[in-house]
C-alpha positions as CSV (number, residue, x, y, z in Angstrom):
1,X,-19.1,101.9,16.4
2,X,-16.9,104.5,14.4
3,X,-14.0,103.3,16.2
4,X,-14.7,99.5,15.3
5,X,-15.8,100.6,11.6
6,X,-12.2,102.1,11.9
7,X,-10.2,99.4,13.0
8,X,-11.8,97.4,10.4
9,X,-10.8,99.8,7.8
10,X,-7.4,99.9,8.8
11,X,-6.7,96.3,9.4
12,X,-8.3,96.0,5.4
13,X,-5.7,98.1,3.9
14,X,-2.8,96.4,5.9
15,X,-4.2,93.1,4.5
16,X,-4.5,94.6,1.1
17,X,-0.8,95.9,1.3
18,X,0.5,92.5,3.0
19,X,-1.1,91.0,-0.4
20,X,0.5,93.3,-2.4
21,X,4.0,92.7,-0.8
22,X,3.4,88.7,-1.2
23,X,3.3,89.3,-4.7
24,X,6.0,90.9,-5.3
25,X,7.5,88.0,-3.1
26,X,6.5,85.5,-5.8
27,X,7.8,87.3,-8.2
28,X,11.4,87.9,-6.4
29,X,10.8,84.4,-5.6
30,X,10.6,83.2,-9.4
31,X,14.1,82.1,-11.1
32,X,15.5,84.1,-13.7
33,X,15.8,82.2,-16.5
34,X,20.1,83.0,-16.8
35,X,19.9,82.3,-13.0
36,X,19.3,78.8,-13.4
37,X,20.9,77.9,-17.0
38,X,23.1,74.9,-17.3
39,X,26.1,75.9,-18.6
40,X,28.4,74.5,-21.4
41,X,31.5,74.4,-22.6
42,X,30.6,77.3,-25.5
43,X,30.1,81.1,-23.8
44,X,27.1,82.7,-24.3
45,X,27.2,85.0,-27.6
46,X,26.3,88.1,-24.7
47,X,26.0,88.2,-20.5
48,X,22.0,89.1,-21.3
49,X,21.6,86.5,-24.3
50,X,18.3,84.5,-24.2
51,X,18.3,80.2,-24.2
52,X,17.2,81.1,-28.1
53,X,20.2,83.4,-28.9
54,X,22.1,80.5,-26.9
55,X,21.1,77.8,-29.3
56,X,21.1,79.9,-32.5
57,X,24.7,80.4,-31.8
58,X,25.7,77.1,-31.2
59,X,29.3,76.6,-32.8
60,X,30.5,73.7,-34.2
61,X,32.6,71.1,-32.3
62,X,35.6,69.3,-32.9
63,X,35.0,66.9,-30.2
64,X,32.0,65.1,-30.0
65,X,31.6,64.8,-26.3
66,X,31.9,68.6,-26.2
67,X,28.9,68.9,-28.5
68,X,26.7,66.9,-26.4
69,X,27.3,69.0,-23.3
70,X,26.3,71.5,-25.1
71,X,22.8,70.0,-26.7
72,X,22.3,68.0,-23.7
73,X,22.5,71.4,-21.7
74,X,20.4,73.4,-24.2
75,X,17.7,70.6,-24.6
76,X,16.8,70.9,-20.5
77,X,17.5,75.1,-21.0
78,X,15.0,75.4,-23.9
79,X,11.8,73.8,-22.0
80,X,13.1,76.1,-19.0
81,X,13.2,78.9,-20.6
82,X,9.8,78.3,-22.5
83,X,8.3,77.6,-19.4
84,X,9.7,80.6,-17.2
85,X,9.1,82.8,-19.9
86,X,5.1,82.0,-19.5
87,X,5.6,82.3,-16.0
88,X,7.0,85.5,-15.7
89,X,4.7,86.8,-18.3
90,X,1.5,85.9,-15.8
91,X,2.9,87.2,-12.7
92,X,3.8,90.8,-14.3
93,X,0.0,91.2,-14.0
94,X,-2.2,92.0,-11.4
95,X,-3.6,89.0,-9.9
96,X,-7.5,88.6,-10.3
97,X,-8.0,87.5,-6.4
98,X,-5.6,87.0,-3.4
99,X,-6.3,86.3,0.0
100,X,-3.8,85.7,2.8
101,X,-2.8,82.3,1.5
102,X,-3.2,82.6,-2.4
103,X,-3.2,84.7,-5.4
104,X,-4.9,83.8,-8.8
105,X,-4.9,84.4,-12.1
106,X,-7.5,83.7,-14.5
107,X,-8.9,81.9,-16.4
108,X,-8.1,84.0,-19.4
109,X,-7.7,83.2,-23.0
110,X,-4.7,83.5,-24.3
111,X,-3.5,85.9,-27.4
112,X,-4.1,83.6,-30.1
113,X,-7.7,83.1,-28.7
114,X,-6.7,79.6,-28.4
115,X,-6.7,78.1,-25.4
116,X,-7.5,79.3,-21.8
117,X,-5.3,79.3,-18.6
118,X,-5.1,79.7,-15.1
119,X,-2.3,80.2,-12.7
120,X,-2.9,79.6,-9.0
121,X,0.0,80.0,-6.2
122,X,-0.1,79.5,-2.7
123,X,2.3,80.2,0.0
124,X,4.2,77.1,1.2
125,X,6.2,77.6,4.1
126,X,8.7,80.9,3.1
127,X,7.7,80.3,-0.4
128,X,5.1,79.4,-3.3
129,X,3.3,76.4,-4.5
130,X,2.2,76.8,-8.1
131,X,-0.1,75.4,-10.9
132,X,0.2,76.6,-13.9
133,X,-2.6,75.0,-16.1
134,X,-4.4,75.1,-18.9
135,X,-7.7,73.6,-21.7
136,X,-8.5,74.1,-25.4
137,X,-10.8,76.7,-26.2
138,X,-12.2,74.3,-28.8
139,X,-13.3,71.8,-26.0
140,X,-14.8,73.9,-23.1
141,X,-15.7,70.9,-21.2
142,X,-12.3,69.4,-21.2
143,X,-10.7,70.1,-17.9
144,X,-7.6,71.7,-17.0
145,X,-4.3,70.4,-17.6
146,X,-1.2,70.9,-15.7
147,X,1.4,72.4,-17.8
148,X,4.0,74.1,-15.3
149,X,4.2,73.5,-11.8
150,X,6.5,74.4,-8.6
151,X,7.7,75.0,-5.4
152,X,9.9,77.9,-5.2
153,X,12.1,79.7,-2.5
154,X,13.6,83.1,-3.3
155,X,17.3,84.3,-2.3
156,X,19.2,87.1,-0.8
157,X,18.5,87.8,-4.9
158,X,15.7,88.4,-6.2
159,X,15.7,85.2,-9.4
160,X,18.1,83.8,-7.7
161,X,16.5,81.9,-4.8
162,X,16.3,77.1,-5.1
163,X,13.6,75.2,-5.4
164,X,11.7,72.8,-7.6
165,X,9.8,73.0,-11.2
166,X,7.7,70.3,-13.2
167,X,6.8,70.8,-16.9
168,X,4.9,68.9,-19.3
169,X,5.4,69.6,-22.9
170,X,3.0,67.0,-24.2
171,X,0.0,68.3,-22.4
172,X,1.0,71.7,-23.7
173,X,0.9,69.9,-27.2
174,X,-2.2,68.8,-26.4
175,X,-3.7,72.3,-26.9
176,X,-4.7,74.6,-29.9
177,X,-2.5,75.5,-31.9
178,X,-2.7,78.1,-35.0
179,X,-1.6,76.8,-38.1
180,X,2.5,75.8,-38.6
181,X,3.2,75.4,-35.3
182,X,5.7,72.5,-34.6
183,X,6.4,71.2,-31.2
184,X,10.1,71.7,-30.4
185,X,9.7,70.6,-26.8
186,X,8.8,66.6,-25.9
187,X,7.8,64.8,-22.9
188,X,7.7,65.6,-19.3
189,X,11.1,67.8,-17.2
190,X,11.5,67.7,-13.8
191,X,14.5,70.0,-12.3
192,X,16.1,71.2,-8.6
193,X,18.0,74.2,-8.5
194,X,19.9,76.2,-6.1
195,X,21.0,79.7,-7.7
196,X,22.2,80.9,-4.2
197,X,25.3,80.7,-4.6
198,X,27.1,78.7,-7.4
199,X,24.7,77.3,-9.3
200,X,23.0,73.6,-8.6
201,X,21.0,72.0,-11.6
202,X,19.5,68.5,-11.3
203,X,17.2,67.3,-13.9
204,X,15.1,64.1,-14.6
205,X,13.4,64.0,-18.5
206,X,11.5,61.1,-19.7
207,X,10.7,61.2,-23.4
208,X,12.6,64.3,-24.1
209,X,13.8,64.8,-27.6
210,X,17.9,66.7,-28.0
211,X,17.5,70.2,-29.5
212,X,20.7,68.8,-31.5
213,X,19.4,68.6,-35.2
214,X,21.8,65.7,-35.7
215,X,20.5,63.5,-33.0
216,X,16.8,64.5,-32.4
217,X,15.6,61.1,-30.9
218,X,13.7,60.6,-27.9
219,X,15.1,59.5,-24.9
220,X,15.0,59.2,-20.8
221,X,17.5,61.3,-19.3
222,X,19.1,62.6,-15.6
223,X,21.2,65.4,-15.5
224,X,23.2,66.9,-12.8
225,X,25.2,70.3,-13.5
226,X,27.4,71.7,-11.0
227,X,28.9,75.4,-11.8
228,X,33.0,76.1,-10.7
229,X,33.1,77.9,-7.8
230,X,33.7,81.6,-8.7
231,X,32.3,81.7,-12.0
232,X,33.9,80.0,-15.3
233,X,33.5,76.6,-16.0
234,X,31.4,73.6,-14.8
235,X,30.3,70.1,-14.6
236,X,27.8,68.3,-16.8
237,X,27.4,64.6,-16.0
238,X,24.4,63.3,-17.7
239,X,22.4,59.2,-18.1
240,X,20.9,58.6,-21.1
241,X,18.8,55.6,-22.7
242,X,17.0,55.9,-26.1
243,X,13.5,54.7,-26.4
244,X,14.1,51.8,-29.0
245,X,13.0,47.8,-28.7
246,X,17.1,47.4,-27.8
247,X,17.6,50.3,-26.1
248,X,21.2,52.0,-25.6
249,X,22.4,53.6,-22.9
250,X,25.5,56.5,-22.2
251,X,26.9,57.8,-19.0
252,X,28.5,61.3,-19.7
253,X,30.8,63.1,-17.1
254,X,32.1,66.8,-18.8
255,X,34.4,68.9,-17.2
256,X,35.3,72.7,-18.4
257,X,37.4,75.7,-17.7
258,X,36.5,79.4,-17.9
259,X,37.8,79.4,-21.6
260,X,36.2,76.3,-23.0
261,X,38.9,73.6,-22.5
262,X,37.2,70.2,-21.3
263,X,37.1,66.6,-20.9
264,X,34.6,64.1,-21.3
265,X,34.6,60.6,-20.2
266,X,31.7,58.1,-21.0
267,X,30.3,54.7,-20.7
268,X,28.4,53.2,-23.4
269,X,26.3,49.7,-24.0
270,X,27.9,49.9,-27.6
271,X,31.8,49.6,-28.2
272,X,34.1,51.0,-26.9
273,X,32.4,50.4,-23.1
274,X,34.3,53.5,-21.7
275,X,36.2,56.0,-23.8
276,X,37.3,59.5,-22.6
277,X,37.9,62.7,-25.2
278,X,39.8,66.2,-24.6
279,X,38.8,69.2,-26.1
280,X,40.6,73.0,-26.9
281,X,38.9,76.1,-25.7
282,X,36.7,78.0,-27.3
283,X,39.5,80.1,-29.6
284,X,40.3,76.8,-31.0
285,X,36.5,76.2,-32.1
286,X,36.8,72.8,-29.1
287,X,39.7,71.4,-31.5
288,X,40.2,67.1,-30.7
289,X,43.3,66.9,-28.2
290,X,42.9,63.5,-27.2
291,X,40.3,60.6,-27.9
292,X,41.0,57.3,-26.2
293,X,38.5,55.3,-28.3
294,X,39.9,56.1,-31.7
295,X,42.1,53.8,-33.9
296,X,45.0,54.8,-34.2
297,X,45.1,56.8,-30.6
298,X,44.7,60.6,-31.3
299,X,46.3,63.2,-29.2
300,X,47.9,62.4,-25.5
301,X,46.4,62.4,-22.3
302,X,48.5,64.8,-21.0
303,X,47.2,67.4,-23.4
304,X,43.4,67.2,-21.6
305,X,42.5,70.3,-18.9
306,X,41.5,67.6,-16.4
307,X,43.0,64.7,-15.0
308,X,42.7,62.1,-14.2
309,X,39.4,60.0,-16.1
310,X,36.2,60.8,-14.2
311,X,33.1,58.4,-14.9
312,X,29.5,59.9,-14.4
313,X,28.1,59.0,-11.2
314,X,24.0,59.1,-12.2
315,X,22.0,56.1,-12.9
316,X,18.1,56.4,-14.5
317,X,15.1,56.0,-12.7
């Protein structure tokens, strides 16, 4: 009996430990919100700066196809980063329960004593299944919401493993909020990423609205960001179609170096059809080289980075 009693004792506390270890698997598991940023043609103002710092920085543009690369990439960043940042926050705790397939957290209410959430994750082959949800405080019988959810493999790096994320910023709307709170995030994200090696980004938003203050309507967008090999530079190409009666539509296909330099060539249902633009690096605050659409013709082609004229490849759901 004292040997059984024993045995049980010990095969307890390896459970308890294999628990233990699984959640520190989720959180190596979870992306690092730098890990799976798209890039742009403007630097970062610091290697640690946050998605905010990112968009509080934001210089201005000579060419206009180099600014939206960059508020089409800090549009999809923003929700990432809001929703990672949550994330991360949860899973720095201890869970409430685990067992050998799941860990839980929750319900709680959160700081503002506003709403109350719940996180659940499960193991899913070599990684995690979560649900991030939530309900108001104000309407205890209203059930719980999805707000973030994900399937998520980790890495030889811990942040930097691939996998899958689903947000929805209207049901977070949807909750308490105190009083001056603004939604800055719209509609519903879905992204891919591989972080392994050189980053992967696909994204698919419907009803998102650009973080560019100049052109803040709501739109359906895919994205699909592929970083250089090595570091410095990437590829943005980006489909987007505004949520008016007559809706318009844009194909976008950026290309940059390691200092900023770029081109971007588009296809639009308004005139021109197709028009391709150069930019200057960074130093030269993204100066106009070239601009195929404009009357008289500015700049030569043979000033651009990249050649020759790449269209985007992505079409809308």
């Amino acid at each position: 009996m004292r040997t059984t009693l024993a045995l049980a004792v010990v095969l307890l506390a390896a459970c308890a430990a294999e628990v233990r270890t699984d959640v520190e698997g989720l959180r190596a598991a979870l992306p690092d919100e730098a890990a799976i940023r798209i890039g742009s043609p403007a630097p970062p103002p610091s290697p640690e700066a946050t998605t905010a710092e990112v968009i509080a920085a934001a210089p201005a543009f000579g060419s206009g196809y180099a600014r939206t690369t960059f508020w089409s990439a800090a549009t999809v960043n923003a929700g990432l980063a809001w929703s990672l940042g949550r994330l991360r926050l949860v899973v720095s705790l201890p869970p409430t329960s685990c067992d050998e397939l799941a860990c839980s957290w929750g319900p709680w209410i959160d700081r503002e004593g506003l709403n109350v959430w719940r996180l659940v994750a499960r193991h899913d082959g070599g990684g995690w299944a979560f649900n991030l949800d939530a309900r108001p405080g104000s309407a205890p019988s209203t059930p719980f919401a999805p707000i973030v959810a994900g399937v998520i493999q980790r890495g030889a790096l811990p942040g930097r493993g691939h996998g899958s994320l689903q947000m929805d910023f209207e049901a977070a709307a949807a909750l308490d909020h105190p009083p001056g709170w603004q939604q800055e995030d719209f509609g519903r994200l879905e992204i891919q990423y591989d972080a392994r090696a050189a980053l992967r980004v696909d994204a698919t938003a419907v009803g998102v609205r650009s973080r560019d203050p100049e052109a803040p309507e709501p739109v359906n967008a895919v994205y699909a960001f592929r970083a250089a090999e090595g570091g410095g530079g990437g590829e943005l190409q980006l489909a987007v179609e505004t949520l008016e009666a007559a809706p318009t539509t844009l194909s976008l296909r950026s290309r940059w170096d390691g200092a900023g330099a770029g081109r971007g060539d588009a296809v639009s249902s308004a005139e021109p059809a197709s028009e391709s633009e150069c930019w200057g690096d960074a130093a030269s605050s993204f100066a106009l080289v070239y601009d195929s659409g404009a009357s008289p013709l500015v700049g030569s082609e043979g000033a651009c980075a990249f050649l020759p004229a790449l269209a985007a490849t992505l079409t809308l759901p």
